[in-house]
C-alpha positions as CSV (number, residue, x, y, z in Angstrom):
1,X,56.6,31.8,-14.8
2,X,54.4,31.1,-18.0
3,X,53.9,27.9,-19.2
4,X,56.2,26.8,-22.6
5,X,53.5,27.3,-25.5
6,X,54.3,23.8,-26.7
7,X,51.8,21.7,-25.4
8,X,48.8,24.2,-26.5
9,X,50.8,24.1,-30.0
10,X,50.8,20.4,-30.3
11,X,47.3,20.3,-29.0
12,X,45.9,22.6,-31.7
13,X,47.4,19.9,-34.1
14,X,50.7,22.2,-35.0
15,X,53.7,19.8,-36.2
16,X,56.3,20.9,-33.9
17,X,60.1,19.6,-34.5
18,X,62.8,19.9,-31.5
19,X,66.0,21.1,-33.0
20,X,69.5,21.6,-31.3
21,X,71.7,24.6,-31.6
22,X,75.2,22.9,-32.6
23,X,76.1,21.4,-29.1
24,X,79.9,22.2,-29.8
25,X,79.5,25.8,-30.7
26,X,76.8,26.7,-27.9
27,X,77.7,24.0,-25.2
28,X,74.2,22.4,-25.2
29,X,74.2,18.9,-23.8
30,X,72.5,17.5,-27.4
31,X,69.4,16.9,-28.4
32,X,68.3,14.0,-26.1
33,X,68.6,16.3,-23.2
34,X,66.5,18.7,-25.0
35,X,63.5,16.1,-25.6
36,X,63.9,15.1,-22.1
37,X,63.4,18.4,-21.1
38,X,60.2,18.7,-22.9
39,X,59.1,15.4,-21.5
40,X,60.0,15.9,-17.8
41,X,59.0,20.6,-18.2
42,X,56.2,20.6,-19.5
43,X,52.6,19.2,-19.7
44,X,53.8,17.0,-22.6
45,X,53.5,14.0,-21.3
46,X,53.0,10.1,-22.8
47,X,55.0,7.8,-25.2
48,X,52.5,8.9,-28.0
49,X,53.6,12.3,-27.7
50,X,57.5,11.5,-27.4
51,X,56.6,9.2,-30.9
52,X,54.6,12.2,-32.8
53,X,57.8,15.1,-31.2
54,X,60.3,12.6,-32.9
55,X,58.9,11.5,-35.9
56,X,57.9,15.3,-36.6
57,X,61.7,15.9,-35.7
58,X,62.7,13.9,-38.9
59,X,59.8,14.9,-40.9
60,X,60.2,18.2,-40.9
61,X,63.9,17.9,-41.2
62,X,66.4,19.3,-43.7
63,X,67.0,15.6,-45.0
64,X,66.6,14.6,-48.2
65,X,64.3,12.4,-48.8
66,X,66.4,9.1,-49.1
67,X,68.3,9.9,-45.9
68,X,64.8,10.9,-44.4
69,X,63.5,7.1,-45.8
70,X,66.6,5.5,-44.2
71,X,66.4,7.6,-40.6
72,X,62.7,6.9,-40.0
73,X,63.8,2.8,-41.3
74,X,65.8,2.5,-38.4
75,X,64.2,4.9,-35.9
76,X,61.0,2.5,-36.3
77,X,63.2,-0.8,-35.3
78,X,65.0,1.2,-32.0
79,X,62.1,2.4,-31.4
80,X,60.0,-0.8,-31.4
81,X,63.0,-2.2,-29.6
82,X,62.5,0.6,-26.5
83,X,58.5,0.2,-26.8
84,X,59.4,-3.8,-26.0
85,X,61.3,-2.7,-23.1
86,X,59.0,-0.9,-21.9
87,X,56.3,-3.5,-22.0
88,X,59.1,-6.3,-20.5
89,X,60.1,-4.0,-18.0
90,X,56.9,-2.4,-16.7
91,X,53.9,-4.8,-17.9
92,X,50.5,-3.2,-17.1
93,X,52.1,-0.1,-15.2
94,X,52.5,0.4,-18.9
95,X,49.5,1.6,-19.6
96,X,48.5,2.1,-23.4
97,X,52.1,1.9,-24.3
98,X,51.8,-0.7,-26.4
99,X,49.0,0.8,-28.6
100,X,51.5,3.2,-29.5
C-alpha cells in the first residue's frame, strides 16, 4: 500500500489542515481520532509536528478572525498545559519536547 502523501506535503513546507466530515452524519469517531491517526499511520511523527497540524488546523479555518483569536488563546494554555505533562511525566525521555 502507498504511503499517505502527507508527510512529503508537510515536508515541502505545504500548510496542511485536518478536517472532519460531520461525525453525526458520516459516523466518524471526531477529529481527535483523526489526528491520532496521522500521528500513530504515518511518518508524521513528533510534538512539533502535532503543534504545526493543529495550529494550521485553526489557521486555515473557516473562523472569523475574533473566534480564530480566541481558539488559538486557549489552545496555547491547553496546550502548554499537555507540553507540562509531558515534561512532569516523562522528563528527559522527553526529548526536545520542551523546545516546542
Amino acid at each position: 500500500m502507498p504511503m499517505h502523501p502527507l508527510p512529503a506535503l508537510m515536508n515541502q513546507g505545504v500548510h496542511v489542515a485536518l478536517c472532519s466530515d460531520d461525525p453525526a452524519v458520516f459516523g466518524n469517531m471526531g477529529l481527535s481520532f483523526d489526528f491520532f491517526q496521522v500521528f500513530v499511520a504515518s511518518d508524521v511523527h513528533g510534538l512539533a509536528t502535532l503543534r504545526e497540524l493543529v495550529w494550521d488546523s485553526i489557521r486555515y479555518s473557516a473562523l472569523e478572525d475574533d473566534e480564530q483569536t480566541e481558539a488559538f488563546t486557549l489552545l496555547e494554555r491547553q496546550w502548554n498545559t499537555f507540553v507540562r505533562y509531558i515534561l512532569e511525566k516523562y522528563g528527559d525521555a522527553a526529548g526536545a519536547v520542551g523546545q516546542v
